[in-house]
C-alpha positions in Angstrom: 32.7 -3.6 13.8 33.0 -6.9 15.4 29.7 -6.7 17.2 27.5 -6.5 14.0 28.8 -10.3 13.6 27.6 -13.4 15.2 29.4 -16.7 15.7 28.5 -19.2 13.3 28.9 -23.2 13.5 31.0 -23.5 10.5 33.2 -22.2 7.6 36.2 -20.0 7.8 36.2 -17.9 10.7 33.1 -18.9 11.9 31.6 -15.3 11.6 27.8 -14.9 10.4 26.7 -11.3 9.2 23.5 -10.5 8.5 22.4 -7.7 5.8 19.4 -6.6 8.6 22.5 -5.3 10.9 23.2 -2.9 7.8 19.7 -1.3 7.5 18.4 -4.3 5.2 15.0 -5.5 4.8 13.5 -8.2 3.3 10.5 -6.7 2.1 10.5 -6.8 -1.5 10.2 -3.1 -1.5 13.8 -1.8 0.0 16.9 -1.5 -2.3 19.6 -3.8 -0.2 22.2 -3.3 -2.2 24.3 -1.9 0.1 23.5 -3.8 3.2 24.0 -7.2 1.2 27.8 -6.1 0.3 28.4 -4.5 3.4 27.6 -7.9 5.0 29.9 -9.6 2.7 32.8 -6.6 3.2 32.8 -6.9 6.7 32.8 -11.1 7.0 35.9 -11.5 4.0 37.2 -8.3 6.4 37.6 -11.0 9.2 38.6 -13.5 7.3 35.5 -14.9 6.1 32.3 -16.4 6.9 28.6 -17.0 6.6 26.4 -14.1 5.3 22.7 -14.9 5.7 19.5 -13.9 4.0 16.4 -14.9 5.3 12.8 -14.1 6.0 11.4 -12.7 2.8 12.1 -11.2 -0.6 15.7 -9.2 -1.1 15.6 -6.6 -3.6 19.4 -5.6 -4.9 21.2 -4.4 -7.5 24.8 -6.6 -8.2 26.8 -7.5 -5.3 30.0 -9.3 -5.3 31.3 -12.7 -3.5 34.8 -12.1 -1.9 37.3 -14.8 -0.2 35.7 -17.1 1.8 32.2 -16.0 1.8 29.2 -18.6 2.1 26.3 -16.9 1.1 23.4 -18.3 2.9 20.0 -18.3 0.6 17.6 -19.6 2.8 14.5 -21.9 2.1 11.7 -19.7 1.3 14.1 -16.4 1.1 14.5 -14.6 -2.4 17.1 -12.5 -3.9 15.7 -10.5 -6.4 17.6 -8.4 -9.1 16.4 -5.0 -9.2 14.2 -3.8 -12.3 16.5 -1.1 -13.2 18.6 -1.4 -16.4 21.2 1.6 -15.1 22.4 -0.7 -12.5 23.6 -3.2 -14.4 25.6 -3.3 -17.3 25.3 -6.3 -20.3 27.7 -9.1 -19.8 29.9 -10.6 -23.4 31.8 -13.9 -23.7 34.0 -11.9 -25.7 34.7 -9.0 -23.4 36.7 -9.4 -19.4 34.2 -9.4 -16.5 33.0 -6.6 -15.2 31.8 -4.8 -12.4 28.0 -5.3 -12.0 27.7 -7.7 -15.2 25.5 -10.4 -12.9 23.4 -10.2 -9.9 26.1 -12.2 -8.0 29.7 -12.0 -9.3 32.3 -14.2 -7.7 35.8 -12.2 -9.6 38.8 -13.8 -9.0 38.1 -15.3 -5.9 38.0 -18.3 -4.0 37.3 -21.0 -1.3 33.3 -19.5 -1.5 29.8 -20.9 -1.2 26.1 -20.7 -2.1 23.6 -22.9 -0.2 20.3 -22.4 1.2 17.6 -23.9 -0.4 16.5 -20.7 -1.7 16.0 -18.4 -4.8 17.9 -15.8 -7.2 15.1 -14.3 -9.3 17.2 -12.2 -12.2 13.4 -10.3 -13.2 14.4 -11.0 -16.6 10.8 -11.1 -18.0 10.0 -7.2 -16.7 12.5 -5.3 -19.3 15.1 -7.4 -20.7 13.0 -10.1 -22.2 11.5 -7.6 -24.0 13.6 -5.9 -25.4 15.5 -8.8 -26.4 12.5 -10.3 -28.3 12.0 -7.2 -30.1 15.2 -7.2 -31.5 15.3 -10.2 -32.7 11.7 -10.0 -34.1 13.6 -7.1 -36.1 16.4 -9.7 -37.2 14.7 -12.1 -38.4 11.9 -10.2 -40.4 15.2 -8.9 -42.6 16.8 -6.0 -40.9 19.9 -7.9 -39.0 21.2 -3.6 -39.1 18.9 -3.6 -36.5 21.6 -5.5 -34.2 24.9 -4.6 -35.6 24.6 -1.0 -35.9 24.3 -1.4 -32.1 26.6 -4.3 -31.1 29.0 -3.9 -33.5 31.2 -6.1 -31.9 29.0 -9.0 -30.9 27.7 -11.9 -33.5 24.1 -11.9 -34.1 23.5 -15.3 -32.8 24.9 -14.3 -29.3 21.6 -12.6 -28.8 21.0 -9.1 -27.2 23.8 -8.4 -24.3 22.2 -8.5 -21.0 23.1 -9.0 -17.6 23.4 -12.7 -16.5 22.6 -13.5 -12.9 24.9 -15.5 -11.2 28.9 -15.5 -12.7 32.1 -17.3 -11.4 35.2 -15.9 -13.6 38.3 -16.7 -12.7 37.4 -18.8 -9.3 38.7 -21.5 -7.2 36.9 -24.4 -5.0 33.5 -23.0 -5.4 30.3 -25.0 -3.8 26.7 -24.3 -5.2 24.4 -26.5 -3.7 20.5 -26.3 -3.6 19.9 -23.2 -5.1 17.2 -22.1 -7.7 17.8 -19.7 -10.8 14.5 -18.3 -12.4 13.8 -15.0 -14.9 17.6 -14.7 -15.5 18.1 -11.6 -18.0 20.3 -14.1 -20.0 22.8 -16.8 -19.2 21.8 -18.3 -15.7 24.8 -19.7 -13.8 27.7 -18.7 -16.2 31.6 -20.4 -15.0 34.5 -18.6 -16.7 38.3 -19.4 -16.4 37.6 -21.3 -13.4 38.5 -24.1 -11.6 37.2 -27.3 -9.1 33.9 -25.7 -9.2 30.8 -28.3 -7.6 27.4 -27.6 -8.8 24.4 -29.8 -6.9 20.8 -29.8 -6.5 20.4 -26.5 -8.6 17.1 -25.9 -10.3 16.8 -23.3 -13.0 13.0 -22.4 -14.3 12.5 -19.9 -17.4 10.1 -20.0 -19.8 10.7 -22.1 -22.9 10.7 -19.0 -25.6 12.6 -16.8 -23.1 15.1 -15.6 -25.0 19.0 -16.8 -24.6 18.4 -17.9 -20.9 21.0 -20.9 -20.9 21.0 -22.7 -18.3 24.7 -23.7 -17.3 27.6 -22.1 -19.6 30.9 -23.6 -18.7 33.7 -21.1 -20.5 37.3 -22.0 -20.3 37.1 -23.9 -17.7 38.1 -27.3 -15.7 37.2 -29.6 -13.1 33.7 -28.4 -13.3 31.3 -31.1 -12.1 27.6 -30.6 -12.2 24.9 -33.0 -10.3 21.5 -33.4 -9.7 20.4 -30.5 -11.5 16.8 -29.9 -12.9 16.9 -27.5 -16.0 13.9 -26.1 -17.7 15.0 -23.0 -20.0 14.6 -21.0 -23.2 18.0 -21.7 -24.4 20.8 -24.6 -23.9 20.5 -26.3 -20.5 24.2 -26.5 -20.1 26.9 -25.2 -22.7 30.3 -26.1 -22.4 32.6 -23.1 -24.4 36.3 -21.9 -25.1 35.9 -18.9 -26.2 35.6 -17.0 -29.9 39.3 -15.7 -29.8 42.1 -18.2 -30.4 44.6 -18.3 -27.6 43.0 -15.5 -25.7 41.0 -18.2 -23.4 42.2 -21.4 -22.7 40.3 -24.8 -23.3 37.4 -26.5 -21.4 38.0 -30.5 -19.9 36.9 -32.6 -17.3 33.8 -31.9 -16.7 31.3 -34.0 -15.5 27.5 -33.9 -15.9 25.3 -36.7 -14.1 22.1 -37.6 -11.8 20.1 -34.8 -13.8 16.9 -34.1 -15.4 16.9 -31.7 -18.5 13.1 -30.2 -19.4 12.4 -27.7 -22.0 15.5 -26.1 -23.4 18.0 -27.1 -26.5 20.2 -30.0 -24.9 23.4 -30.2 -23.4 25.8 -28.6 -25.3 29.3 -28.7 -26.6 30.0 -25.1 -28.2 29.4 -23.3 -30.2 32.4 -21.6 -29.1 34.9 -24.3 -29.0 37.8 -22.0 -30.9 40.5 -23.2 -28.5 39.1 -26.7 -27.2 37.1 -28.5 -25.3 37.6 -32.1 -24.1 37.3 -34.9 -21.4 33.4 -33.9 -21.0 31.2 -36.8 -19.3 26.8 -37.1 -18.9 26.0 -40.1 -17.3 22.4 -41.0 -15.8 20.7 -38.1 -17.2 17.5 -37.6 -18.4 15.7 -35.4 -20.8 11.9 -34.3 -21.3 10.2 -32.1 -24.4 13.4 -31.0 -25.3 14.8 -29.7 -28.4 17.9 -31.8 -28.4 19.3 -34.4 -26.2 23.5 -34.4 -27.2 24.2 -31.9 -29.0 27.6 -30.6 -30.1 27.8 -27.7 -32.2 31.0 -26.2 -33.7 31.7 -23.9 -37.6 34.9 -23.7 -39.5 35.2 -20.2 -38.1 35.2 -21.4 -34.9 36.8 -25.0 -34.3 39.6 -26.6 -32.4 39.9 -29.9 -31.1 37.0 -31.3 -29.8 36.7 -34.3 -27.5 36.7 -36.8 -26.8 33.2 -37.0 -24.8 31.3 -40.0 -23.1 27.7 -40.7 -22.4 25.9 -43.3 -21.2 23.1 -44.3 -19.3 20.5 -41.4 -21.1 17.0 -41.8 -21.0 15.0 -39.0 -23.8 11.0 -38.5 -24.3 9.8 -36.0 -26.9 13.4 -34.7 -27.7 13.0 -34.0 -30.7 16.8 -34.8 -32.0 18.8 -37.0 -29.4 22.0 -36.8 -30.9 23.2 -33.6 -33.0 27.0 -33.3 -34.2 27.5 -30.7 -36.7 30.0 -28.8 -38.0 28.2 -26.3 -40.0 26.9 -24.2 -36.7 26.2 -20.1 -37.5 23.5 -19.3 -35.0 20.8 -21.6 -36.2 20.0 -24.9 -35.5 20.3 -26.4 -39.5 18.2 -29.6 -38.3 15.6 -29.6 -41.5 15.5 -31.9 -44.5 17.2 -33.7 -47.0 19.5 -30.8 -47.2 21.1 -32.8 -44.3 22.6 -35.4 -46.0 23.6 -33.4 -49.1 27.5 -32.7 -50.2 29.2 -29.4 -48.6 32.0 -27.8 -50.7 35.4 -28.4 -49.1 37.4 -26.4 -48.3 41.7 -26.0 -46.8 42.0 -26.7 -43.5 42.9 -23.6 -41.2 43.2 -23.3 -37.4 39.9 -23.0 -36.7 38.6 -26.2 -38.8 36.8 -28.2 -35.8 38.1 -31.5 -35.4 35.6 -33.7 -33.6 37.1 -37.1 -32.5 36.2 -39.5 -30.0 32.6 -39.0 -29.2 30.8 -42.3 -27.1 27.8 -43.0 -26.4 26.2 -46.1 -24.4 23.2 -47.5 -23.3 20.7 -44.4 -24.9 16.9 -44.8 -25.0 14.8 -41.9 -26.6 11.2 -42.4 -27.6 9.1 -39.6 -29.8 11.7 -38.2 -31.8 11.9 -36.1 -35.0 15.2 -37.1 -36.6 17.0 -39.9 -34.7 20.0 -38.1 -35.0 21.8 -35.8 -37.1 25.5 -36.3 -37.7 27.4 -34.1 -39.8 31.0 -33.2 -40.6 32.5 -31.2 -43.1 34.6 -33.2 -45.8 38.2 -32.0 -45.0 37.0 -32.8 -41.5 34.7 -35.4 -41.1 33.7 -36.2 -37.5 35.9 -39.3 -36.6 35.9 -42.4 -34.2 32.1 -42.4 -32.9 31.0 -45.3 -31.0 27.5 -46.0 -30.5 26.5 -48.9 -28.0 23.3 -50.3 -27.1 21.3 -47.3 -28.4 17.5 -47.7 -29.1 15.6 -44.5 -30.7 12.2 -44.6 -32.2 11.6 -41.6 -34.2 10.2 -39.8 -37.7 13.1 -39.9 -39.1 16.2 -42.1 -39.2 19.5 -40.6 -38.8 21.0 -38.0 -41.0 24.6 -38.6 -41.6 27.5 -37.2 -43.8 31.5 -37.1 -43.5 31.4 -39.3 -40.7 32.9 -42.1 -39.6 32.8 -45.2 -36.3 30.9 -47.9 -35.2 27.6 -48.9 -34.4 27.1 -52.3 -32.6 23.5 -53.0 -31.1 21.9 -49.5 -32.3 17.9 -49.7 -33.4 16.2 -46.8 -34.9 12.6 -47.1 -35.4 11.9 -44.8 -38.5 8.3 -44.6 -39.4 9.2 -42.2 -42.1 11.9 -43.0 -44.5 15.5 -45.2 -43.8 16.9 -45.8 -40.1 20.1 -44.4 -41.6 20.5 -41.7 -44.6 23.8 -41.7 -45.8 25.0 -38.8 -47.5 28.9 -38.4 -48.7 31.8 -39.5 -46.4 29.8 -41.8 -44.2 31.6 -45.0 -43.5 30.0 -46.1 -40.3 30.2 -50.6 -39.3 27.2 -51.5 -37.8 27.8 -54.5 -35.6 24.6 -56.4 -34.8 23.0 -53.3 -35.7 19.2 -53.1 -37.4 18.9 -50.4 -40.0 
């Protein structure tokens, strides 16, 4: 009904619909579900416009973006996922999107927004967290039955399938911009098959051991470009994907990452998945604080494709523990201890999953209070080929761990107060240009 909808200022037919017109109440006590997607209905209804949420805390189940929608979080305001397991169901990187999979779900739309200034809270750490810690408490005490006798289709180092709490899949000209993500069940701001998606001034807060609670996942996706974020998070602060089936996604490129501050959390991430690509990936004037890693890109024989090329530069790190990570040899674990690092691997044919990692630069990196300056390892009917390292100064434990690699450093210092600035292991033929080792 046209009178439940106000004129706006701006965006697509200049509508504004608010939930409290459909019985809503920001309370943190009433289930708006339905008054938050009847809002939305009855602007994309009319062609589209602003739906607002304001004045206190919104308790809902999942509601979904349609066509020219600008969801309006405002300053102070708080959507808040139900704590009801039934109403959602677990979201898969291997499995289509589905109904009710995230908190927010923008399916196969486009020319939508979500602004505000204010707050999705997934309530991640009242069940899911949980029970996601318990299984994998069960896992790694010896009993990995524990998982696969209940996902049977899902690898172990996916983690427990939850809900994730805000998804774009298969999207167009999509603007997120001053939002905050906290207690996501799982992945926070998840971007599959999409397209010219802009991310800005979003802040995601989890704790750091809350389990699998990335922060950005790019999957199959392209023209993706991500600024002035603030990450802090149990998991990955951004992964960039394509998929664990070959040919059944497509690959991930130009994407650009820059003006950003990563906290706690595991690095910037190409992969795991990277099964049908990924390339054309940019960081620039980023920082990172009492993270795990800084750069790291992450890829198996099981799993692999083409990978790159990628450029950084301009990267300031304190307390990361390893700044730079390449390995091929990724199953779920990190594989970032000892001398095992530099030691031979088997070979073995080539197939079409054998990750080929080329053109990887990186310029003008500082990191202070590492563990390992870096950890660089390829496979030997693969080595990881053509990186270029410019005017990078790390002081760390360790030096860097390399093997089947190959490129160029020129004006790179490591300051190893434990053992060699450089271990070379098999297949390393790295020149080092006014380089001190």
């Amino acid at each position: 009904m046209l009178l439940m909808c106000s004129p706006a200022s701006s965006w697509a037919s200049e509508l504004t619909c608010h939930p409290e017109q459909f019985g809503g109440k920001a309370d943190g006590h009433t289930l708006n579900t339905t008054a938050i997607q009847q809002a939305i209905d009855t602007c994309a209804a009319q062609g589209g416009g602003r739906v607002i949420l304001s004045g206190g805390r919104w308790l809902s189940g999942p509601i979904m973006l349609k066509n020219h929608i600008h969801l309006v979080i405002d300053k102070g305001s708080v959507l808040q996922a139900v704590d009801d397991q039934k109403a959602f169901v677990a979201a898969f990187i291997g499995r289509a999107a589905q109904n009710r999979e995230a908190l927010i779900l923008a399916n196969n739309v486009h020319d939508i927004a979500v602004t505000g200034g204010g707050t999705l809270d997934g309530s991640g750490q009242q069940t899911w967290w949980p029970d996601a810690m318990s299984l994998r408490k069960q896992v790694r005490s010896g009993h990995p039955e524990a998982f696969t006798a209940r996902y049977k289709d899902v690898p172990i180092a996916n983690g427990m399938p939850r809900p994730w709490l805000f998804e774009l899949n298969n999207s167009a000209f999509v603007k997120i911009d001053n939002v905050k993500l906290t207690n996501s069940p799982m992945w926070n701001l998840v971007i599959r098959h999409s397209h010219n998606v802009e991310v800005n001034h979003l802040t995601v807060s989890n704790p750091p051991d809350s389990p699998n609670t990335d922060g950005i996942d790019i999957v199959s996706s392209a023209d993706i470009h991500i600024a002035h974020a603030d990450i802090s998070t149990g998991d990955d602060h951004i992964s960039i994907k394509s998929g664990i089936v070959a040919a059944a996604d497509a690959s991930s490129g130009d994407i650009t990452i820059s003006d950003s501050i990563m906290r706690k959390g595991h690095g910037i991430s190409i992969g795991s998945e990277t099964i049908n690509g990924i390339g054309n990936v940019s960081v620039s004037r980023v920082s990172f604080i009492d993270a795990e890693n800084g750069i790291r890109i992450k890829s198996g024989r099981d799993r692999g494709s083409l990978i790159g090329p990628f450029n950084v530069s301009h990267v300031r790190m304190h307390n990361v523990a390893t700044p730079l990570l390449i390995t091929d040899s990724y199953s779920g674990q990190a594989g970032s201890a000892g001398n095992s690092l530099v030691s031979a691997i088997p070979p073995e044919k080539i197939t079409p999953t054998t990750p080929l990692i080329s053109g990887v630069s990186v310029t003008d990196l500082t990191a202070t209070g590492a563990r390992y300056a870096m950890i660089l390892s390829g496979l030997p009917e693969a080595p990881v080929r053509d990186l270029k390292l410019n005017s990078v100064s790390i002081s760390s434990l360790h030096g860097i761990q390399a093997r089947y690699v190959s490129g160029a450093l020129n004006y790179v210092t490591v300051h190893a107060s434990a053992g060699a600035s450089l271990a070379r292991g098999p297949g390393v033929n790295l020149t080092t240009a006014n380089a001190i080792e």
